[in-house]
C-alpha positions in Angstrom: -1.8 6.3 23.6 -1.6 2.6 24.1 0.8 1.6 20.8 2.4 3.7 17.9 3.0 2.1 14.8 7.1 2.6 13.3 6.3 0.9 10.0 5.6 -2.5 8.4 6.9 -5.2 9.5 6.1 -7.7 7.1 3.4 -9.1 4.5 2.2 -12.5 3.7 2.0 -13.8 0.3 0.2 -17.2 -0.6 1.4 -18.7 -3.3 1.0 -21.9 -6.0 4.5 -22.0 -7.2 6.9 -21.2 -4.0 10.4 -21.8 -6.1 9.0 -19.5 -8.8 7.9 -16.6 -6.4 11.5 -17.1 -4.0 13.2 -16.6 -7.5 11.1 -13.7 -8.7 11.6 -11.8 -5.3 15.6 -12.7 -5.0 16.3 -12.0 -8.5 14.1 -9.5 -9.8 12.8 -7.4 -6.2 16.6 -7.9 -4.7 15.1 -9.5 -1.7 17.2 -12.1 -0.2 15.6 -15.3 1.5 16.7 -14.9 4.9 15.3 -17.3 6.7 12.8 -20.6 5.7 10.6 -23.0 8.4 10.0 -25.8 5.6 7.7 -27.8 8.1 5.3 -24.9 8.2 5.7 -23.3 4.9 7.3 -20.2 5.3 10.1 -18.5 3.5 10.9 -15.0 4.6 12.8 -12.8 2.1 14.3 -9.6 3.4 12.6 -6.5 2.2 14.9 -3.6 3.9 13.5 -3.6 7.3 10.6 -5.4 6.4 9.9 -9.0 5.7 8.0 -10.5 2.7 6.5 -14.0 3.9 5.8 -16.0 0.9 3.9 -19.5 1.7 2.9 -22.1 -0.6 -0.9 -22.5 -0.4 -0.9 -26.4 0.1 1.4 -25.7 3.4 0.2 -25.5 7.2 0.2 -21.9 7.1 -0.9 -21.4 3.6 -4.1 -23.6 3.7 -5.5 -21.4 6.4 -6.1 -18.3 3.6 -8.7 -20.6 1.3 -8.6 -20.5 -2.2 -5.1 -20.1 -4.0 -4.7 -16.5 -5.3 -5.5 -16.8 -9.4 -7.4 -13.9 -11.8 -10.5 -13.8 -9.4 -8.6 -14.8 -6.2 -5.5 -11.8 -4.9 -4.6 -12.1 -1.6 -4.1 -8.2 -1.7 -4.4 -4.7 -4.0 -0.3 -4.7 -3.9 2.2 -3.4 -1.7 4.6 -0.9 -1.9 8.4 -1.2 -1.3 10.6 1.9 -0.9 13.6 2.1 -2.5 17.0 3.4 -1.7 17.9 5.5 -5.2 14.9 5.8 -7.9 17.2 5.3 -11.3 14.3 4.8 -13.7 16.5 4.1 -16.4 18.5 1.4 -14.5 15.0 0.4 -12.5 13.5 -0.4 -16.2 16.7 -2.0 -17.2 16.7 -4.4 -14.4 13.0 -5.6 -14.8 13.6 -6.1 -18.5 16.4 -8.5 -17.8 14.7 -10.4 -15.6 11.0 -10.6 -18.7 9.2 -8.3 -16.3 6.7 -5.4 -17.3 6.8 -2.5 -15.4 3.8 -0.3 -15.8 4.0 4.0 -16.1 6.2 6.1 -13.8 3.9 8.3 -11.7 4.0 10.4 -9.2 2.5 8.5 -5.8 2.1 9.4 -2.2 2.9 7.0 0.3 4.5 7.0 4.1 7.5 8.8 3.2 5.8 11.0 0.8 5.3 11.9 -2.5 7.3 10.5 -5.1 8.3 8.4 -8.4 6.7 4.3 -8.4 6.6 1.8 -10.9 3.5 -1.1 -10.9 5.0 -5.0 -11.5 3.4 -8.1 -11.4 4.8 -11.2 -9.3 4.3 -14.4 -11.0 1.0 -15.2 -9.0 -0.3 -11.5 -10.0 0.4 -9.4 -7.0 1.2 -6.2 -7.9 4.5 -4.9 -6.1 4.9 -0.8 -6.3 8.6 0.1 -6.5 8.7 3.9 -5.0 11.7 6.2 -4.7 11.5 9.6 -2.6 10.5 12.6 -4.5 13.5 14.5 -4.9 
């Protein structure tokens, strides 16, 4: 076999608004800006051992995906970030806080398995799944 995969690495979000999106995935996803190439449009939050890339669509990097994401226009279905401890409670708690609607609990597979996962919304739309081992 010529390459095994070990997980993901990292996504790339295009975005209208970057300050809005860096504060919705700091404050409301917990995913800390680790690094930023301002010159190229890139901000890279930390997502565990992945990266979320999040670049503004008038940058060098973002102008190469066409059209700004919008109603008719996702960049992607969503993506799914696993998370440590699955607290609903304290999960729908958080997102409240922070004005955000989280969509049914349900029962999901994924890489790690089967288990609990809540639908969000970023601010352009994207739809983030929060999902927590099944216990």
């Amino acid at each position: 076999m010529s390459f095994t995969i070990q997980g993901l690495d990292h996504v790339v979000i295009r975005t209208t608004d970057i300050d809005r999106m860096i504060k919705f995935y700091s404050e409301v996803v917990r995913c800390p800006l680790e690094r930023s190439v301002e010159s190229a449009g890139l901000y890279q939050m930390r997502a565990g051992s992945a990266l979320i890339d999040l670049v503004p669509v008038d940058s060098e990097i973002g102008k190469r995906g066409g059209a700004a994401p919008g109603k008719d226009a996702h960049n992607m279905d969503h993506f799914c970030l696993m998370l440590e401890d699955f607290d609903e409670a304290a999960i729908r708690a958080h997102l409240a806080e922070h004005g955000v609607e989280a969509g049914p609990t349900e029962n999901r597979h994924g890489a790690a398995g089967r288990g609990p996962s809540i639908y969000i919304q970023d601010p352009d739309g994207n739809t983030v799944e929060l999902k927590g081992r099944e216990e």
